[in-house]
C-alpha distance (Angstrom), angle and dihedral (degrees) to the residues before:
residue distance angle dihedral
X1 . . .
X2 4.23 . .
X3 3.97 121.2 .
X4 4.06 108.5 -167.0
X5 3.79 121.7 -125.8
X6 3.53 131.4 174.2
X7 3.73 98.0 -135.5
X8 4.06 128.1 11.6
X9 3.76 122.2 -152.4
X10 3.30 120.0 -165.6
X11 3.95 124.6 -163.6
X12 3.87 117.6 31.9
X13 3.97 103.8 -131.6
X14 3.83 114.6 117.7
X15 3.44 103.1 -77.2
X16 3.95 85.4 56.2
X17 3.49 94.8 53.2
X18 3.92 99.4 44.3
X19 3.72 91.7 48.2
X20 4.08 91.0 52.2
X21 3.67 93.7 42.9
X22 3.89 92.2 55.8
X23 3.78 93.8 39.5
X24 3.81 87.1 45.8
X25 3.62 89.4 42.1
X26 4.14 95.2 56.1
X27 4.15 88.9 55.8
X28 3.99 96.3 -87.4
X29 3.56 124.5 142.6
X30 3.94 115.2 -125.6
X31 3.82 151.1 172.0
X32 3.51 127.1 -150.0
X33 3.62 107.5 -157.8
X34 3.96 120.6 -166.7
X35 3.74 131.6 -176.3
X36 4.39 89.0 -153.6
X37 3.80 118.7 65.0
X38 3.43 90.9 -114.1
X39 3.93 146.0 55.3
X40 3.70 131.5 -113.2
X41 4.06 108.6 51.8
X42 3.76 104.4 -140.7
X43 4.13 93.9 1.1
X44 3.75 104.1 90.3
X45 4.14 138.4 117.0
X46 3.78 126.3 -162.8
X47 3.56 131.7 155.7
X48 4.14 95.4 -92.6
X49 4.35 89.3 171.8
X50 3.50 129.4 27.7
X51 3.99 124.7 -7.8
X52 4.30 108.5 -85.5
X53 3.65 89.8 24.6
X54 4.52 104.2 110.6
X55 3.61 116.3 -160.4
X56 3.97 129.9 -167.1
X57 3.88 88.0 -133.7
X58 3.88 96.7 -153.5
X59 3.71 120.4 -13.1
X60 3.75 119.0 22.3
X61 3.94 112.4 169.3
X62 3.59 131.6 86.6
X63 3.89 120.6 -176.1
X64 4.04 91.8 111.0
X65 3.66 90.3 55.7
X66 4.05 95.7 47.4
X67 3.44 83.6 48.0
X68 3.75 101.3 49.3
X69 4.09 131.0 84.6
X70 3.96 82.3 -112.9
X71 3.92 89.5 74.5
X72 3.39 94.6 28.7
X73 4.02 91.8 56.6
X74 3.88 92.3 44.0
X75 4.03 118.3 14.2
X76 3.78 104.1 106.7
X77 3.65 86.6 53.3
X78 4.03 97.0 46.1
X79 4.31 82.9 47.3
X80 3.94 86.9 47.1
X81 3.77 76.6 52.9
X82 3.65 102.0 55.3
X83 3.69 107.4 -91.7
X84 4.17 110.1 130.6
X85 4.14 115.4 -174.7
X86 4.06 124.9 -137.0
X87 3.60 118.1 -151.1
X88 3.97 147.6 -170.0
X89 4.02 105.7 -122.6
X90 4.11 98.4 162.3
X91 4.15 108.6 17.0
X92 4.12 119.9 19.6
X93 3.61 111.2 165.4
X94 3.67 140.5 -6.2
X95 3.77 142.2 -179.2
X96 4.32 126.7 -142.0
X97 3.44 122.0 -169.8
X98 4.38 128.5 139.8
X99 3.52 87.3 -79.8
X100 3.88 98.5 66.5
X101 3.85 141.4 -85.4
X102 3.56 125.8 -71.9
X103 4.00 121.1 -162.1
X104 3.71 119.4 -159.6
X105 3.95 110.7 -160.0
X106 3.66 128.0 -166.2
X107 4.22 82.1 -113.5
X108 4.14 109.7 76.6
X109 3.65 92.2 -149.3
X110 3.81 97.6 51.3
X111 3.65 82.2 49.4
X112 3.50 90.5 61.4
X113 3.17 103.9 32.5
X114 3.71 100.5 93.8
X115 4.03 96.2 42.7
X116 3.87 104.5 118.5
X117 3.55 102.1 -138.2
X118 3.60 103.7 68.9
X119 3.69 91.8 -152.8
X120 3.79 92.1 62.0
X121 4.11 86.9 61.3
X122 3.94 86.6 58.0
X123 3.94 95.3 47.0
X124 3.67 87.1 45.3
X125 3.65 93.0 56.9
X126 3.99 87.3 43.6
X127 3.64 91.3 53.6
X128 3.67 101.3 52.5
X129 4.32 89.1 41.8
X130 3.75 80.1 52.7
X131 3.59 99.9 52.1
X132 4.28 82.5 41.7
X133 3.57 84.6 65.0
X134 3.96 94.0 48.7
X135 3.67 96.4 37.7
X136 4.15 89.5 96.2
X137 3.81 95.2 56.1
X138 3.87 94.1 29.9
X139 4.01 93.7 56.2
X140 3.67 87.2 29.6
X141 3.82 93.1 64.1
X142 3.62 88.6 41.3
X143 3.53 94.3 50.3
X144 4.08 97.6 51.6
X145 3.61 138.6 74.3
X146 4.10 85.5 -115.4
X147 4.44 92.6 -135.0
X148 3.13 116.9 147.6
X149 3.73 106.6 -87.6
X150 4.14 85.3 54.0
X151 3.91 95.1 48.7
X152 3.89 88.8 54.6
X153 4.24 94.1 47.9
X154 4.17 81.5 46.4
X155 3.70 92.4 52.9
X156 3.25 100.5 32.2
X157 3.97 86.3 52.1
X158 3.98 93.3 45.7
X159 3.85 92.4 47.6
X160 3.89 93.6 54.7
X161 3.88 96.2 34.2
X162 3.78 94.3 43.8
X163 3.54 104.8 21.5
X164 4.53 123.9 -140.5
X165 3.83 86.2 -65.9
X166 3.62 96.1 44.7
X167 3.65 99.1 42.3
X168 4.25 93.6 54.7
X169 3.56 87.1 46.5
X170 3.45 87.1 61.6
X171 3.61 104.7 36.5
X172 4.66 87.2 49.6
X173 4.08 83.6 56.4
X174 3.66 89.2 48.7
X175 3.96 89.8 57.8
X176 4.03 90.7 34.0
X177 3.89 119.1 96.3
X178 3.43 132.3 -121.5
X179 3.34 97.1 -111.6
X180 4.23 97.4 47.0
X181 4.29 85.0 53.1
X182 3.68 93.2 52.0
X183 4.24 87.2 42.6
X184 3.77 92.2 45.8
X185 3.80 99.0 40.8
X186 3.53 107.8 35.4
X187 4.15 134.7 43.7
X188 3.71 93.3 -160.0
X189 4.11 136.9 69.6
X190 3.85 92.8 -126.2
X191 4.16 95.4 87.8
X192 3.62 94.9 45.0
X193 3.88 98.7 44.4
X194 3.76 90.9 41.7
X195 4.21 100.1 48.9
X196 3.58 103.5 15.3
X197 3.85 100.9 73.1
X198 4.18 82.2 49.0
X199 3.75 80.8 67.8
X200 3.30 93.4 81.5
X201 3.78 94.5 54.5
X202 3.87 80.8 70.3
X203 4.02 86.3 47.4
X204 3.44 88.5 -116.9
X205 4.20 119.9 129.3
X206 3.72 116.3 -142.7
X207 3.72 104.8 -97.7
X208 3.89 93.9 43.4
X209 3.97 114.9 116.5
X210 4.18 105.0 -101.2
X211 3.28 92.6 41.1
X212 3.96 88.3 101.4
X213 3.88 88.8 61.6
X214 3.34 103.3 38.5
X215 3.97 98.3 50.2
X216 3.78 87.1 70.6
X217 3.42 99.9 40.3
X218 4.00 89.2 54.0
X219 3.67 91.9 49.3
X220 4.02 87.7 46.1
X221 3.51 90.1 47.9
X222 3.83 97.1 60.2
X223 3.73 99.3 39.5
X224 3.85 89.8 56.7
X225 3.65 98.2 39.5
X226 3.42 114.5 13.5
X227 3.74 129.7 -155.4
X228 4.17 104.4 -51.2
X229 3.97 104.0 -169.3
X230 3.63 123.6 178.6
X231 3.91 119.5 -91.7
X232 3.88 100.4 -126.0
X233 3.91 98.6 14.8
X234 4.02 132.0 -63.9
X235 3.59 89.5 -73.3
X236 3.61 91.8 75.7
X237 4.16 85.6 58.1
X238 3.95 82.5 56.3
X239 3.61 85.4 53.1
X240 3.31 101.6 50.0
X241 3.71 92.7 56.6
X242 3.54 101.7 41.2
X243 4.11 87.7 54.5
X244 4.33 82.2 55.6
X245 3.73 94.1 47.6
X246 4.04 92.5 51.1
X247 4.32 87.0 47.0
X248 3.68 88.1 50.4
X249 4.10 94.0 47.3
X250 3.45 97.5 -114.1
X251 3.59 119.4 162.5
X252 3.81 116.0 -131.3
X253 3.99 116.6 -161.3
X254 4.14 109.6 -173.8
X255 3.11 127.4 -176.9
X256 3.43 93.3 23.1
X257 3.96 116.7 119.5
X258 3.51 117.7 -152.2
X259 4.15 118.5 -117.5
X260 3.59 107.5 -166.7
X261 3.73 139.3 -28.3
X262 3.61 119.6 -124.6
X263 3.28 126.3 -122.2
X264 3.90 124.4 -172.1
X265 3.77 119.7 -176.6
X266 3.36 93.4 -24.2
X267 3.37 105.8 -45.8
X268 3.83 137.9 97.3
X269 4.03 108.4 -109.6
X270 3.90 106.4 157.1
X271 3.73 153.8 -4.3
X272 3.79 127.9 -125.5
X273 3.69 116.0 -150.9
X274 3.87 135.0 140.9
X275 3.52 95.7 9.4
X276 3.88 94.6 -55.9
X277 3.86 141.8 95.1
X278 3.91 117.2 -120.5
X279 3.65 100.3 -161.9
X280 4.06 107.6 -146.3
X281 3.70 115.0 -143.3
X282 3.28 110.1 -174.2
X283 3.84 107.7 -4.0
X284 4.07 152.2 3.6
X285 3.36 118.1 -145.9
X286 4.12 112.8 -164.6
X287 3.44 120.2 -160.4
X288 3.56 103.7 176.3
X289 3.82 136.5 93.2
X290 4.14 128.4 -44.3
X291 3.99 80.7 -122.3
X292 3.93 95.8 42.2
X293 3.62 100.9 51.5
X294 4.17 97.3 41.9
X295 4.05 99.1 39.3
X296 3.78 101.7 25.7
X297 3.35 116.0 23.1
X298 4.22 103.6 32.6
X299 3.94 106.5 57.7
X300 3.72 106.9 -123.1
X301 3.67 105.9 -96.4
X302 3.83 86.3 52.9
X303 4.00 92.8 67.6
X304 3.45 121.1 90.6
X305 3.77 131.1 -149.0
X306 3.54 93.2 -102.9
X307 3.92 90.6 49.6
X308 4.24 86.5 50.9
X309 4.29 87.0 54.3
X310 3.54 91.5 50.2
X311 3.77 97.7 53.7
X312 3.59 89.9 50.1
X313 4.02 100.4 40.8
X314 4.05 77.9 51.0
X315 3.82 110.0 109.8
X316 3.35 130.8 -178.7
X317 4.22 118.7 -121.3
X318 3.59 130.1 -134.6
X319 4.15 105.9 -57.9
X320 3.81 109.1 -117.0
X321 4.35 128.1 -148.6
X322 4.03 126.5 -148.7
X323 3.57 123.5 -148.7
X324 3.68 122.6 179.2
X325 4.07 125.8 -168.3
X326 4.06 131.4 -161.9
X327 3.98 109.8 -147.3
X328 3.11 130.6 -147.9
X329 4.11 89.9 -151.8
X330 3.94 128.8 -5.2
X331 3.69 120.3 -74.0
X332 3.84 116.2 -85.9
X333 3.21 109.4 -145.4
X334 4.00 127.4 -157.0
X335 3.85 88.8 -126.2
X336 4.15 102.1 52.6
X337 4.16 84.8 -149.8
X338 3.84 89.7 75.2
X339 3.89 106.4 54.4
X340 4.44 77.7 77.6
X341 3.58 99.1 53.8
X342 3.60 129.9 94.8
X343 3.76 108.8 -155.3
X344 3.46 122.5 30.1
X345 3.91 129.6 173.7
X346 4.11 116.3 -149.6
X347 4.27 90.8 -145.9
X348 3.50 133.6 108.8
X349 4.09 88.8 -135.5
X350 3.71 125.9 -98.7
X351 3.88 98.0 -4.9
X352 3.54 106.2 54.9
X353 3.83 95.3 33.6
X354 4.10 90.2 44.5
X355 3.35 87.4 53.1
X356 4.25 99.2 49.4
X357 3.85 86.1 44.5
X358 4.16 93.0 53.8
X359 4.05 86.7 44.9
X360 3.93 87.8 54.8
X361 3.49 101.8 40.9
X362 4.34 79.6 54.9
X363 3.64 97.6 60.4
X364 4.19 91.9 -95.2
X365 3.90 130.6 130.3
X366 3.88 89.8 -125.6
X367 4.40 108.9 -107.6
X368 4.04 91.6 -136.0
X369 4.07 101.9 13.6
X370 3.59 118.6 -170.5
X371 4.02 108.3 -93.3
X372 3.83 116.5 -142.1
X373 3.73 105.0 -161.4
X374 3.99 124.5 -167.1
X375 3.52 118.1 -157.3
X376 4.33 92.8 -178.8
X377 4.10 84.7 159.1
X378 4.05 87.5 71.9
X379 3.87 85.1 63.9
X380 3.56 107.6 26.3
X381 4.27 111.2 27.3
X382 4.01 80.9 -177.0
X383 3.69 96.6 81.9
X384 4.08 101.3 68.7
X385 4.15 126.5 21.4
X386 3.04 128.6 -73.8
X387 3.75 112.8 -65.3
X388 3.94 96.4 5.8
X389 3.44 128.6 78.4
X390 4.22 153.7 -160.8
X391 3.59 128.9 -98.4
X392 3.89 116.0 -156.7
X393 3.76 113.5 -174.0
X394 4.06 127.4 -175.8
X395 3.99 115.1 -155.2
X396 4.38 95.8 -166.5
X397 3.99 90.5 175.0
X398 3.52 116.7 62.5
X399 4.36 128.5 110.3
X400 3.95 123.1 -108.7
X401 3.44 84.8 -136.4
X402 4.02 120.6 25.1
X403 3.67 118.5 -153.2
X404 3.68 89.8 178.1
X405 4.52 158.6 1.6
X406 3.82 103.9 -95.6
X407 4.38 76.4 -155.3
X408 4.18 91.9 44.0
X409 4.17 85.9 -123.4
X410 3.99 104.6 102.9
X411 4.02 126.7 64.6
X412 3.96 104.2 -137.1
X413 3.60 98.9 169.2
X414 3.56 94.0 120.1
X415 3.25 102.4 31.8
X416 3.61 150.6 -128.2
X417 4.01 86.4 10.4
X418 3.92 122.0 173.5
X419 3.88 80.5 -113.6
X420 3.68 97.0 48.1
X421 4.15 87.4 50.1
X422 3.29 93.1 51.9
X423 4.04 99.6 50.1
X424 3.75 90.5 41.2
X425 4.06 84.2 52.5
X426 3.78 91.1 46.2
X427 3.81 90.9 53.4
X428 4.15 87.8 52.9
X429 3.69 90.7 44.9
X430 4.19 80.9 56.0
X431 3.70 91.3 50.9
X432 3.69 96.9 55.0
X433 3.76 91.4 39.3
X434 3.94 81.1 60.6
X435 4.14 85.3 73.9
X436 4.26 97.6 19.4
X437 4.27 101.6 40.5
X438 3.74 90.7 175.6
X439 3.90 86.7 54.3
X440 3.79 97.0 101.3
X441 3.82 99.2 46.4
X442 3.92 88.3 54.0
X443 3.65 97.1 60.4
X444 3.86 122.1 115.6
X445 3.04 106.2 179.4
X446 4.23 138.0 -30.4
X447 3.91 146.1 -141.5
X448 3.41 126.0 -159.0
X449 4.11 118.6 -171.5
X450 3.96 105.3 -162.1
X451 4.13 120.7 -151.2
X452 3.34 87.0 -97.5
X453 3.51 96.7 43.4
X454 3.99 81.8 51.5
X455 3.51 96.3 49.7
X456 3.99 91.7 46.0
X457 3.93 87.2 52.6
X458 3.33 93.0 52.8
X459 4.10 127.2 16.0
X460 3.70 92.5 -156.0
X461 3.62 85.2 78.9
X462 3.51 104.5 85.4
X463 3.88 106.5 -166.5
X464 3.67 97.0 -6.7
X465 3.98 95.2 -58.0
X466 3.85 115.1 128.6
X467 3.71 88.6 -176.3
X468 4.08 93.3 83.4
X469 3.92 90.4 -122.4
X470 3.74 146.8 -20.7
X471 3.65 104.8 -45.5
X472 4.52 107.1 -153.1
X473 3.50 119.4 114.3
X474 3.65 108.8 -69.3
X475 3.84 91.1 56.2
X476 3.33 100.7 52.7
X477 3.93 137.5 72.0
X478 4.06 113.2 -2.4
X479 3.95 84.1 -1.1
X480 3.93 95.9 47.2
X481 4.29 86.2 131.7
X482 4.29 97.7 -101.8
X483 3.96 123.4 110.7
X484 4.00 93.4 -70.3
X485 3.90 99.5 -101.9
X486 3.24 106.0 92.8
X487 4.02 117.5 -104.5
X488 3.39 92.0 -13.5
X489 4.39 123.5 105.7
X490 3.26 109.9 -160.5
X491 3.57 88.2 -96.1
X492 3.92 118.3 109.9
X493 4.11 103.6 -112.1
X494 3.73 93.7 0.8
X495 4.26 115.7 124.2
X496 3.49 127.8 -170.8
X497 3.73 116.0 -150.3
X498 4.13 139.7 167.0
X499 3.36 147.7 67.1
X500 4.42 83.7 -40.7
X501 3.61 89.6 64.7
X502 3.98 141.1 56.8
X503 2.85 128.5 -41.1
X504 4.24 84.5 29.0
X505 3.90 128.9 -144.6
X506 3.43 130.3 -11.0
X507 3.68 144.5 81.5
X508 3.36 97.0 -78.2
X509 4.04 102.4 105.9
X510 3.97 82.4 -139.4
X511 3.73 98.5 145.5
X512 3.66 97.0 42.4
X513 3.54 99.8 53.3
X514 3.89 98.8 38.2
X515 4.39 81.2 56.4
X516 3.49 92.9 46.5
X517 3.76 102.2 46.8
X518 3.83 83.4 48.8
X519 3.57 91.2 54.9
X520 3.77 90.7 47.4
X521 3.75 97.3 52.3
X522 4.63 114.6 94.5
X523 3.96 84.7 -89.0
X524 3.90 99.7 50.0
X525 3.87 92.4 46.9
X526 3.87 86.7 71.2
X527 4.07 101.1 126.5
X528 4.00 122.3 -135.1
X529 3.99 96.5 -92.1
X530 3.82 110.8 -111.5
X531 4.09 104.2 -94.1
X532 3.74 86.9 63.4
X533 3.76 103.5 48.3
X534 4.39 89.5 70.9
């Protein structure tokens, strides 16, 4: 049995789903086809505690994607569609550690306001009016396919908008750390404890190169756009989409994992999944794994060279851990300023979360780990009854595979055990306690989704890592492991899109709307010639 399609998508996650919609959207017919029985990859809520109580399950943030052309090609009709944004107007993210508070609000200057060498305030304000001025070649390089004609209209544009000196300042903070900016730029600790845990939100550590550019563009980033969450939970984002993919006729296969993809003379042709054949017109779009798509999913004569090098330049990142908490009553902080924020990182800045990263990357469940804590209620009061409230808390540094406690206290050798999760959460419920004492006695009820228990939710993550790979410099841009043209395999009408390729993770839809607005310019519309659409 075969049912024709113009373009198949398979995997569900962002990416996915902005690709189909715009496909969809320009009068193509296409399949999404998902292995899960449900859309939306890492983008999902569900009530993971106590009844009433709405969690963002994995991912929960969305400035990249209201900043991206993904939203900008298809937001009014995803709000016509249900989908309502929460943001941070006054207070959007903050760090606490033993050498203060720091408060980050949408407005630069209050930002600054309270940094105690008055000088930093100034280089603060220089830094972010610098990164102004690179924003159109920064975004732009994130927001193109980076061939050859697109590196020359980048460089071209940098070299006339920036001028020699300009342009190799910007190319030595691209190679700097995060930690050497914040030392060069700024004499006090507010900088670095502020931006440098958001570092790993990039899945960068604080002495990898990048770091020095991507600092700034994270603090950027939230004072233009804030934190958008979804009103009612992530779900609702899911939603939103799905209800646009049904008015556009797209045909949405769950559950159903994909066997192979064919390839005939070179060329991409058709899917096989559930028992059927899903003939491909014009296009395949893959979001899956580097791994998935060149050893499982392409048969072996079907790979090229270039598709070999990029499963084994392909590294894994740092694995990550979830932990979710019902409260009986919002958390009371020490410092009163942070029971309005968001966001807020438990890390002193470089040092402490340098130091968790380095014990991760070794094998070790990190002694004092850097503590992402969401507080989603601050935004959206809908997610937990009246007068309580949800905790959502990131853990970025933690090992696949622990071969030992960084602290001596927990048994890890065998693993990521339900026993070892929950003493490893217990020691981040301590750390947050550290700044919020009464933290413990308010909890309901708690949820804690392991790396393994990430990577079995979801097989994109490849040893617990939601970030689609190891993130430094030679994995990212040109060297972002794929076959060194962009989206493209190797295979004639075959894309490769997601958090694995440029521009990397986050919920920006980046990759799926740069290959479908390639596929919708006069050259993409090309159809599959005749002999390859039986």
């Amino acid at each position: 049995m075969s049912r024709h399609y113009d373009a198949i998508v398979v995997g569900a996650g962002i990416n996915g789903l902005v690709a189909a919609a715009e496909l969809a959207g320009a009068g193509w017919r296409v399949a999404v086809v998902e292995e899960r029985d449900r859309l939306g990859g890492f983008i999902a809520s569900d009530e993971l505690t106590a009844p009433g109580f709405v969690h963002d399950t994995f991912s929960s943030w969305h400035p990249l994607f209201v900043a991206g052309g993904g939203y900008a090609t298809l937001g009014e009709d995803l709000h016509r569609h249900g989908l309502v944004y929460r943001n941070a107007e006054g207070p959007v993210t903050a760090s606490v550690s033993e050498r203060g508070t720091v408060v980050a609000d949408r407005d630069p200057e209050k930002t600054a306001v309270d940094f105690e060498h008055a000088a930093d305030a100034r280089a603060y304000a220089e830094m972010l009016a610098q990164l102004d001025q690179w924003a159109p070649h920064v975004f732009g390089a994130l927001g193109s396919e980076l061939r050859t004609g697109d590196l020359a209209r980048l460089g071209y544009g940098a070299v006339r908008g920036l001028g020699r000196e300009g342009l190799t300042e910007l190319v030595r903070v691209s190679a700097q750390s995060g930690r050497g900016l914040a030392r060069e730029r700024f004499a006090g600790f507010e900088v670095d404890q502020l931006w440098s845990p958001w570092l790993l939100h990039a899945g960068l550590a604080p002495d990898q190169a990048t770091g020095g550019l991507m600092l700034p563009v994270m603090a950027f980033t939230m004072h233009a756009i804030g934190l958008p969450v979804v009103e009612g939970g992530a779900g609702n984002f899911v939603a939103a989409f799905a209800g646009l993919l049904a008015e556009r006729g797209v045909d949405v296969l769950l559950g159903t994992p994909v066997d192979r993809i064919v390839v005939r003379d070179g060329r991409a042709v058709a899917v096989e999944a559930g028992g059927e054949r899903l003939v491909a017109g014009r296009a395949v779009l893959a979001s899956t794994s580097t791994g998935r798509l060149y050893e499982q999913l392409l048969a072996p004569d079907a790979v090229t060279d270039a598709g070999r090098r990029a499963v084994a330049r392909h590294r894994p990142g740092r694995a990550a851990t979830q932990v979710h908490l019902a409260l009986d009553r919002p958390v009371r902080w020490t410092d009163s300023r942070l029971d309005a924020v968001p966001l807020i990182h438990v890390s002193n800045g470089a040092d402490s979360t340098a130091v968790a990263c380095a014990q991760a990357e070794a094998g070790l469940l990190p002694s004092a780990p850097t503590v992402v804590v969401g507080q989603q209620c601050v935004l959206d009061p809908t997610r937990a009854p009246e007068g309580r409230a949800t905790l959502w808390v990131q853990l970025q540094e933690v090992p696949w595979a622990p071969t030992g406690d960084a602290a001596g206290e927990i048994d890890v050798r065998d693993g990521w055990t339900a026993a070892v999760a929950d003493a490893y959460t217990d020691r981040v419920i301590a750390r947050i306690a550290e700044h919020a004492p009464d933290l413990a006695d308010s909890i309901l009820a708690r949820h804690v989704i392991s790396p393994t228990a990430l990577s079995a939710a979801n097989a994109n993550a490849v040893h617990g890592d939601p970030y689609g790979g190891a993130a430094e410099l030679d994995q990212s841009l040109l060297w972002r492991p794929g076959t060194g043209t962009g989206h493209r395999t190797g295979v004639a009408g075959l894309f490769h899109i997601g958090a694995f390729t440029h521009p990397g993770p986050g919920l920006g839809g980046g990759s799926g709307h740069l290959v479908a607005q390639q596929l919708l310019t006069p050259r993409g519309l090309r159809r599959l010639p005749e002999r390859f659409r039986r």
